[in-house]
C-alpha positions in Angstrom: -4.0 -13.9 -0.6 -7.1 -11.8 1.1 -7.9 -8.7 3.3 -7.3 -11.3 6.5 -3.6 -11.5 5.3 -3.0 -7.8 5.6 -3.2 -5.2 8.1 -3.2 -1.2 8.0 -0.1 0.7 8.9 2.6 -2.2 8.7 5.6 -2.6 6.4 5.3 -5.6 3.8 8.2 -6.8 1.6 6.3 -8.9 -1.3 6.4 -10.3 -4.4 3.7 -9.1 -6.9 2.7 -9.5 -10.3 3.4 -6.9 -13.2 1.1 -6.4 -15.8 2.7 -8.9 -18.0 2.4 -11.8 -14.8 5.8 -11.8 -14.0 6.9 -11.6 -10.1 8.3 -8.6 -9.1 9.6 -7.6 -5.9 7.9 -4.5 -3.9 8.4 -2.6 -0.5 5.1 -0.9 0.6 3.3 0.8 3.5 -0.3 -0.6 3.7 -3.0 2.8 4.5 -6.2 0.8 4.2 -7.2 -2.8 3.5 -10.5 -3.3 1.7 -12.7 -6.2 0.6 -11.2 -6.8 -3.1 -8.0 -4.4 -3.1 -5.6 -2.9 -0.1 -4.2 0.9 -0.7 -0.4 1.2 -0.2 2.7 3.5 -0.9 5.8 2.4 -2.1 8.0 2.8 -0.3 11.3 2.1 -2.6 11.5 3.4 -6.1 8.5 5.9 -7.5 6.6 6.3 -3.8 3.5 6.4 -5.6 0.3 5.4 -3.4 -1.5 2.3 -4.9 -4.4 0.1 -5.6 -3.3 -3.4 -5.3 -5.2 -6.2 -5.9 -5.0 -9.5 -3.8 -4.6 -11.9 -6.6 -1.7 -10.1 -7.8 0.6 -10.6 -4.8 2.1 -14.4 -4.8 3.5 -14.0 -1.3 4.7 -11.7 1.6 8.6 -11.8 2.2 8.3 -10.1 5.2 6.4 -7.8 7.5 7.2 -4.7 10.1 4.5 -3.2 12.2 4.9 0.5 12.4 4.7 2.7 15.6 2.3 5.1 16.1 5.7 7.6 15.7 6.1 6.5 12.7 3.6 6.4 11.0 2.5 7.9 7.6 -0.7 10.6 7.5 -2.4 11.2 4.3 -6.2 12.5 4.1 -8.7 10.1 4.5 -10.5 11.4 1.2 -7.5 10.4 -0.9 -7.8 6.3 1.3 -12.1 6.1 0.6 -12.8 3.2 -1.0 -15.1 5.5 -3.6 -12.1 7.0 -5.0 -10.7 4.6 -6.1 -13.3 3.1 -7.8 -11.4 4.0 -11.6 -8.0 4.4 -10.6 -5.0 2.4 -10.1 -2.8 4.8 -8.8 -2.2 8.6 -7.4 1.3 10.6 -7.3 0.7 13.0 -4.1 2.6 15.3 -1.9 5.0 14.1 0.7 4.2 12.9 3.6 6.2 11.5 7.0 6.5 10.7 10.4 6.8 14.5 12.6 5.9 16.3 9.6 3.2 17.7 10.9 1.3 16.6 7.5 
């Protein structure tokens, strides 16, 4: 997998490698898509926004494009590619579709 397989604000249903190289299943919203790594939320289970790397996905399940209405806002601080330099991942504040946030 690479950047060209991904694109920002759409739904992806994939399976990932864990820590330990086993395939997992995940549901996530893709923010931003960036040379080595793309940032996305889950969007089943903890919700946590992430830094995953394109040689740990083994393949796309499925894919949604989301509509502009729907669509999730977070600070484009928190999506720089600078800060995420030494993290993996960020627990943050809610955020959804006519929120306002």
């Amino acid at each position: 997998m690479d950047k060209s397989s991904f694109k920002p604000d759409t739904r992806y249903v994939l399976t990932v490698y864990d820590a330990k190289r086993a395939p997992r299943p995940a549901n996530i919203y893709v923010y931003r898509v960036y040379d080595k790594f793309m940032l996305a939320r889950s969007t089943s289970g903890d919700g946590l926004l992430r830094k995953i790397a394109y040689d740990d996905i083994e393949r796309i399940v499925e894919q949604a494009a989301v509509p502009n209405a729907e669509r999730f806002a977070l600070p484009a601080g928190m999506l720089d590619e600078k800060s995420w330099a030494d993290r993996s991942e960020m627990q943050l504040y809610a955020s959804s579709p006519g929120r306002g946030k």
